[in-house]
N, C-alpha and C positions, 0 to 999 in steps of 0.2 A: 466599486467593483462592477464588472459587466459581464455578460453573459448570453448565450447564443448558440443556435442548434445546428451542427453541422451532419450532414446525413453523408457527406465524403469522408468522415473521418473513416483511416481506414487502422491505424497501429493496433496494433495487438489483435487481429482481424475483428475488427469492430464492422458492424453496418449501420454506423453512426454516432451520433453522442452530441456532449456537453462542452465547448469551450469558455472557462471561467476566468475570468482574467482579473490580476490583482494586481494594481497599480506598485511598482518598482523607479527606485533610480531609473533614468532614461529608457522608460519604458513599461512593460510587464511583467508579470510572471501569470502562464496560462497554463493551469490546471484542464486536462481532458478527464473526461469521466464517460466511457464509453460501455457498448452494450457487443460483446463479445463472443464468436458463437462460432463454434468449431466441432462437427460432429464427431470428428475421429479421436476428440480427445473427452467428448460426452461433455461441455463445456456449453451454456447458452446464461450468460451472466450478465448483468451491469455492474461495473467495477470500477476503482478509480485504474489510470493509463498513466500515460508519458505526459511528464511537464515539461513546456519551452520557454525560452526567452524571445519577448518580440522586442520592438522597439516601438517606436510612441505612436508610429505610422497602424500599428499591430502589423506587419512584416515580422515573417519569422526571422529570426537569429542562429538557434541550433537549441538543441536539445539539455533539456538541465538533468532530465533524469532516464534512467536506460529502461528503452521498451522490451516488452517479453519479460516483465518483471512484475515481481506480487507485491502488495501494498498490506491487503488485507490477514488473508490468512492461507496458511500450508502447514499441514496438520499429516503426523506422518506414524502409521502403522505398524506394529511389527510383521515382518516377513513379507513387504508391501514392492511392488515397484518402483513406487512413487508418491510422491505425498497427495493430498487432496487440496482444492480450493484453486479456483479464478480461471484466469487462460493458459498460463506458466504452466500449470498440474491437471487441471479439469477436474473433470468427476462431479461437476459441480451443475446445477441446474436450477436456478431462478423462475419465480413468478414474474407478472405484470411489477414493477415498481412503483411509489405514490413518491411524487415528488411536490413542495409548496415553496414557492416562490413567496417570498416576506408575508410567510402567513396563507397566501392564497394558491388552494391546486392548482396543477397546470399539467396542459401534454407540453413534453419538452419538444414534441414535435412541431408547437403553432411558434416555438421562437423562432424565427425567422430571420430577425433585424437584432441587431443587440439592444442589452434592455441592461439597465441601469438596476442595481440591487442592495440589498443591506445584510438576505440572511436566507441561504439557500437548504433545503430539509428533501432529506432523500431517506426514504427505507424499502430497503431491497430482504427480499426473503428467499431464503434458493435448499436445495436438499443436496446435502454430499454422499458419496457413492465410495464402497469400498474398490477403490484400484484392483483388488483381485477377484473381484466378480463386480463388473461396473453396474449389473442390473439390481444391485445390493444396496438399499438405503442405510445410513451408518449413524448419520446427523444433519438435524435441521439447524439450519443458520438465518441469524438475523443482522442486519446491518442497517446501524441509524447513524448518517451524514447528517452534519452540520457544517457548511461555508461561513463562514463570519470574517470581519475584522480580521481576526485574531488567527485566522489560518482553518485547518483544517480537523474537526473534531467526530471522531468516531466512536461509539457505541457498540461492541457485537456481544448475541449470544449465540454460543453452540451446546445442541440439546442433543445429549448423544440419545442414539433409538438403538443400538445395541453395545452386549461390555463387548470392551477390546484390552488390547494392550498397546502400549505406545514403543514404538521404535525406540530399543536400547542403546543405540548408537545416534541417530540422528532427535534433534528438539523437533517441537514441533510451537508455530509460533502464528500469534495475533495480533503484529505490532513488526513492519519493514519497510524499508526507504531506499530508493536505488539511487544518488546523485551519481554522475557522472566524474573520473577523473580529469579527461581534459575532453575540448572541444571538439567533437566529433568533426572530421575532414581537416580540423588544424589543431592538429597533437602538439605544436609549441604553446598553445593557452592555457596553462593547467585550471582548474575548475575549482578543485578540491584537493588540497594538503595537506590538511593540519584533522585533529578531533579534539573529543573532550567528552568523558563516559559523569554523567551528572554532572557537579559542578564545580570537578575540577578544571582547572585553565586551560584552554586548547596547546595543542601540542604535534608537532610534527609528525606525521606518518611515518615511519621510519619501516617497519616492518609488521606485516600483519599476514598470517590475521590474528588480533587481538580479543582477549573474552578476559570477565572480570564480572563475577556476584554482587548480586546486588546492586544493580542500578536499575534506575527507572528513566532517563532520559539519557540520548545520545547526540551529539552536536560533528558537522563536519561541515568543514568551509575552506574558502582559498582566499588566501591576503590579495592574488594576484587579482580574482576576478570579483572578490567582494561578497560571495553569494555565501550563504549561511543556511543550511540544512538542520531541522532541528524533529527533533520524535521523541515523545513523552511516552512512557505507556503509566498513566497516572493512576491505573487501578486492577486489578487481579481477582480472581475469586473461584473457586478455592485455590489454593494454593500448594505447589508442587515441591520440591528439592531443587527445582532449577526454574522456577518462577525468576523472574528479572534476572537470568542470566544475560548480560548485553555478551553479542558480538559484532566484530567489525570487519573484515574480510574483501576480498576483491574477487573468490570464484577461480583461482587458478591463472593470476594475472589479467583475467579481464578489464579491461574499461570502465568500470566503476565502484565503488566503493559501497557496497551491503552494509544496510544497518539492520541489525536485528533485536531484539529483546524477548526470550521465550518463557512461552506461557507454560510448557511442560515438558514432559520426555527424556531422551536420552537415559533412561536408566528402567525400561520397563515397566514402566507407571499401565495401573492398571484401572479400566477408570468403565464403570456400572450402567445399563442403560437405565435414564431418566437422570441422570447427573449433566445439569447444567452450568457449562462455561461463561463469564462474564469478563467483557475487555474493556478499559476506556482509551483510550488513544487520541496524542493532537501532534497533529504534522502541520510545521511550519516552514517557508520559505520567504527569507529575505534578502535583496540585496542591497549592501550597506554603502 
């Protein structure tokens, strides 16, 4: 794996970040991890971003997964505007982060050159804000990255600091994945067709969007282009009435295919301050 600090990144209005790239068939697959910061939305986070596909040159290719989209978390209020968490929602505000490169801290600012790796460690701490008085502290968040081999493994907690009520109509979720349908600028390369809700056999897209209890990982890939999208949410706590409810969706025909798995919500859950959320999550992409 390799690794290198790009300070032009700009997607998801980032003024900068992380290009991580993981060796793929003829080529890569490059994870951005960027630091995202948009006052009008109260929003100054490091968060993971958009993944592409390069080629062995590192040339981009096009886009595997859709920007302006949350990875992490969007946690949603009753009587709210909008949900909370990342650049998508905002409300969200981050410290300094500590990041260790195979064991050793680092500013991701001195990568300069690409640097060769085995195990990348990021914990980000940020405070969420209630969307109807954004000067309103709601819940502290924590976020612990791990890069490895093996893809991509998450850790969060959220500490709620007042009771609320959760959005009766809408989940609210710690655990999403945005691949793309087909190749952005050339819509005859499909990306993504097929799924698979745990470990049942993938299966055509046919109509969606799809939701079904009880699952904890989600799978969606394309025969045409070989890429395989995959999200665990391998652990919960405490647990809701619509904990590991997966869904599958496209947004209203948009461009890409939402994965989701929720941690709570949609039925007025009502949840105490000092009650702490725990998520594990592992995002994988391969192409096969």
């Amino acid at each position: 794996m390799k690794i290198i600090y790009d300070r032009t990144l700009s997607c998801d209005c980032a003024v900068g970040g992380l290009r991580i790239l993981y060796p793929a068939k003829d080529g890569f697959v490059e994870y951005t991890f960027v630091h995202s910061v948009v006052a009008e939305k109260n929003c100054d986070i490091w968060r993971m971003s958009v993944v592409n596909a390069l080629d062995a040159t590192f040339k981009f290719l096009h886009r595997l997964t859709k920007d302006h989209a949350e990875w992490e978390m969007a946690l949603r209020l009753e009587n709210r505007p909008d949900f909370i968490g990342g650049y998508n929602h905002g409300d969200e505000v981050g410290s300094s982060p500590v990041f260790l490169l195979d064991g050793a801290e680092i500013d991701p600012a001195e990568l300069t050159e690409w640097r060769e790796f085995s195990r990348l460690e990021i914990a980000v701490d940020s405070i969420g804000f209630d969307p109807a008085c954004p000067e309103k502290p709601v819940l502290s968040h924590r976020k612990e990255y791990v890069y490895d081999a093996d893809g991509v493994h998450l850790v969060q907690r959220v500490k709620w600091l007042a009771d609320v009520v959760l959005d009766p109509k809408f989940k609210s979720f710690l655990a999403m994945m945005p691949p793309v349908k087909h190749v952005p600028k050339n819509p005859e390369m499909t990306l993504t067709d097929s799924f698979a809700f745990g470990t049942s056999p993938l299966q055509k897209i046919v109509k969606i969007p799809v939701e079904e209890k009880g699952v904890r990982s989600i799978t969606v890939a394309g025969e045409e282009s070989g890429y395989r999208f995959t999200m665990a949410a391998e652990g919960y706590a405490p647990l809701y009435p619509n904990s590991y409810l997966a869904l599958l969706t496209d947004n209203g025909n948009s461009n890409y295919h939402k994965m989701y798995i929720a941690f709570a919500g949609g039925n007025s859950d009502v949840v105490s301050a000092g009650t702490t959320w725990h998520s594990v999550t592992h995002y994988r992409i391969e192409k096969m």
